[in-house]
N, C-alpha and C positions, 0 to 999 in steps of 0.2 A: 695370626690366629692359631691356638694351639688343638691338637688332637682330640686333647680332651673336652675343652669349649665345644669344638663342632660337635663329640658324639652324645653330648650333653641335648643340643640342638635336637639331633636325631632321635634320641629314647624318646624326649617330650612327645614328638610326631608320631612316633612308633607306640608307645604306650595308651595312644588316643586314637590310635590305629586312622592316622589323616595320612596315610601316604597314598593313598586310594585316590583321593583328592589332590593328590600335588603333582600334577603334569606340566610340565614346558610353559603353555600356555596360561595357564591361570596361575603361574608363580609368578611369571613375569608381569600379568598383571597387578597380582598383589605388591611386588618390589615397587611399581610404576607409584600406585595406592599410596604406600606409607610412605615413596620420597616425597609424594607430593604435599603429606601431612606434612613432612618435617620443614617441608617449602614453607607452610601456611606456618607456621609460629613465626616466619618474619614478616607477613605479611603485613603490613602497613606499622612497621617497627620504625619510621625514620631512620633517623641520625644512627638509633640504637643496631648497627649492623652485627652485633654480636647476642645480642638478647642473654644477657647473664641472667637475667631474671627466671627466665624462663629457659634456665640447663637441665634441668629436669624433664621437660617435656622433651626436648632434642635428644636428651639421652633415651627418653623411652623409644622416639618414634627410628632414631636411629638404630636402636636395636631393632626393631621389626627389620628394619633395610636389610641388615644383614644376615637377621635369623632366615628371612625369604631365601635372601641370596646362599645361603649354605643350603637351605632346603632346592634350590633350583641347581645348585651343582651338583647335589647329589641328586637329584633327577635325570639329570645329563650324563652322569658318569664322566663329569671333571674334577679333577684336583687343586684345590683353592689355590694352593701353594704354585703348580706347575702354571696355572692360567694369571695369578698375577705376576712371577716373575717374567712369563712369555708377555706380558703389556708395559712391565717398565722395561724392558728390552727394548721394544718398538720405541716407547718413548723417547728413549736414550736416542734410539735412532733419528727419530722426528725432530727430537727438540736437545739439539747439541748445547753444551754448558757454553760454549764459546759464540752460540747466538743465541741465546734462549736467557742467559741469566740476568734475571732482572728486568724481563722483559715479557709482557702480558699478550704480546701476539700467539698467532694463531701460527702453527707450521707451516702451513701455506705461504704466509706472509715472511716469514723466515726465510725459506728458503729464496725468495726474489732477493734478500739482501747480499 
């Protein structure tokens, strides 16, 4: 995600003066809020595990996911960029290419092999 996207994010908030309202707490509920929206368009999709039909509503609710989640880093005073390379690190760590690939287990389960 680029510079300019997030401070796009930010004016929105700041212009409607809702930073007042966006503490730790109630963003992370809101994040919790819209994945669960975005859960509910597959809700009783069957077979259809992709829901083409319905990209439009994924694209909206996904946006929220991550409009929240810019607005809760910048509540934290984290750096998107710094905190997602520090988790595919870990990743990396957890879930080596050489037991991981191709393989839908869990780390845990990995590492007993």
């Amino acid at each position: 995600m680029n510079q300019e996207t997030i401070d796009q994010v930010l004016k929105f908030r700041d212009d409607r003066n809702w930073k007042q309202f966006h503490n730790p707490k109630d963003l992370a509920i809101s994040i919790s809020l819209e994945a669960a929206e975005l859960l509910e368009i597959f809700q009783w999709s069957g077979e259809d595990v992709y829901c083409k039909e319905k990209m439009d509503q994924i694209r909206e609710e996904l946006a929220d996911v991550l409009n929240y989640s810019i607005l809760m880093a910048d509540a934290c005073g984290l750096d998107l960029d710094e905190i997602i390379r520090d988790k595919v690190k870990k990743n990396n760590e957890k879930y080596p290419v050489e037991k991981a690939y191709g393989s839908k287990e869990k780390y845990t389960e990995l590492k007993r092999r």
